[in-house]
C-alpha positions in Angstrom: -2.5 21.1 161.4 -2.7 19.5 157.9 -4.4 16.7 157.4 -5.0 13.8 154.6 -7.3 11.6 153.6 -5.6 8.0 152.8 -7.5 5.5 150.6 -6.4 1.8 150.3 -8.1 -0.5 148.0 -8.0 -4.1 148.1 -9.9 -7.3 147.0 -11.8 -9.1 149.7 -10.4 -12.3 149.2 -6.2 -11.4 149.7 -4.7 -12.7 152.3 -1.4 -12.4 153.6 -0.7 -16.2 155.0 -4.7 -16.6 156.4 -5.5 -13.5 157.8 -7.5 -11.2 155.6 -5.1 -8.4 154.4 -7.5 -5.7 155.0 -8.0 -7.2 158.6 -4.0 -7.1 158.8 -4.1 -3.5 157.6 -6.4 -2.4 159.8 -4.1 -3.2 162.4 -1.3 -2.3 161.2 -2.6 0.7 161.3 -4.4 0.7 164.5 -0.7 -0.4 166.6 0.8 2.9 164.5 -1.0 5.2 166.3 -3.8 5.8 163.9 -7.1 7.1 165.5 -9.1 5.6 163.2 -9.9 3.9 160.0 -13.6 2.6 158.3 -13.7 -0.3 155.5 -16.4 -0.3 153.2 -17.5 -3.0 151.2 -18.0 -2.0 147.4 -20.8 -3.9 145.7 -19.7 -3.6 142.5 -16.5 -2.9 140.8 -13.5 -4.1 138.8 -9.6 -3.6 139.0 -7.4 -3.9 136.7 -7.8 -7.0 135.6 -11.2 -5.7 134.0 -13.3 -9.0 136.5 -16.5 -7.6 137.4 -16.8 -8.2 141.6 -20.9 -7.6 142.4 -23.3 -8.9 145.0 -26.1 -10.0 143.0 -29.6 -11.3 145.4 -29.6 -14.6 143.8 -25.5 -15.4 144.0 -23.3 -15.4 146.8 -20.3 -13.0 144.8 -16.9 -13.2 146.7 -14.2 -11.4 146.5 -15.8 -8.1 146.3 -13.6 -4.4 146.2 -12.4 -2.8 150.0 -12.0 0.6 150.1 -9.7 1.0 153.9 -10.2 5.2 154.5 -8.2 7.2 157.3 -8.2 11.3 158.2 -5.4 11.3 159.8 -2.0 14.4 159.8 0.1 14.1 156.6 3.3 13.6 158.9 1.3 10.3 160.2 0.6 9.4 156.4 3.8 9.9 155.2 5.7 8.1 158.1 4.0 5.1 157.8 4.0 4.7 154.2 7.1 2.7 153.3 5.9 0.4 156.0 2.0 -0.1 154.6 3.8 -0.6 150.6 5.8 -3.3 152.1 2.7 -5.2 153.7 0.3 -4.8 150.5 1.2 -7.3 147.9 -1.2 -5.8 145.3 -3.8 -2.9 145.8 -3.6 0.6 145.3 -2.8 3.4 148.2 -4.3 7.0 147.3 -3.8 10.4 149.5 -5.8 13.2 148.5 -5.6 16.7 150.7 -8.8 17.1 152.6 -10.6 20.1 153.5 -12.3 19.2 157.2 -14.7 21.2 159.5 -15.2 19.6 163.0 -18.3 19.4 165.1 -18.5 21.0 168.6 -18.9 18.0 170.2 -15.5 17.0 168.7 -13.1 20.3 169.5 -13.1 19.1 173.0 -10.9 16.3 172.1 
């Protein structure tokens, strides 16, 4: 079974209406069947625009970069693409092939 690793970035601050779109994302991909996804918080970084995002200990800096990653099957990925391009009104979606070795305690699944 191949399987891919599927990276979404996104700012902190987007929205889609008031929800955070990384909180819609989530689960949008939770309700298609994906068995799971992490967000990570970067604390620093910059997009396109070239605007530094940081966390810095004596200001509060908002709007840092998201990076959304899934292991999931490429036929998953792939399906649910057009979909997760529709519901991200900017950000970037990457999927890289992964190389994967599972634990024991994880073959019983």
């Amino acid at each position: 079974m191949a399987y891919k690793l599927l990276n979404i970035y996104v700012d902190e601050d987007d929205k889609i209406g008031k929800q955070p779109l990384y909180e819609a994302v989530i689960h949008f991909l939770r309700d298609r069947g994906i068995k799971g996804a992490t967000v990570f918080k970067g604390v620093f970084g910059w997009g396109p625009d070239g605007v530094i995002h940081t966390v810095r200990l004596l200001r509060v800096s908002g709007n840092l970069p998201l990076k959304i990653e899934v292991i999931e099957e490429e036929e998953k990925i792939k399906a649910l693409l057009p979909e997760l391009q529709k519901l991200l009104s900017k950000g970037l979606i990457t999927i890289s092939p992964l190389e994967y070795y599972f634990t024991p305690q994880n073959e019983a699944h």
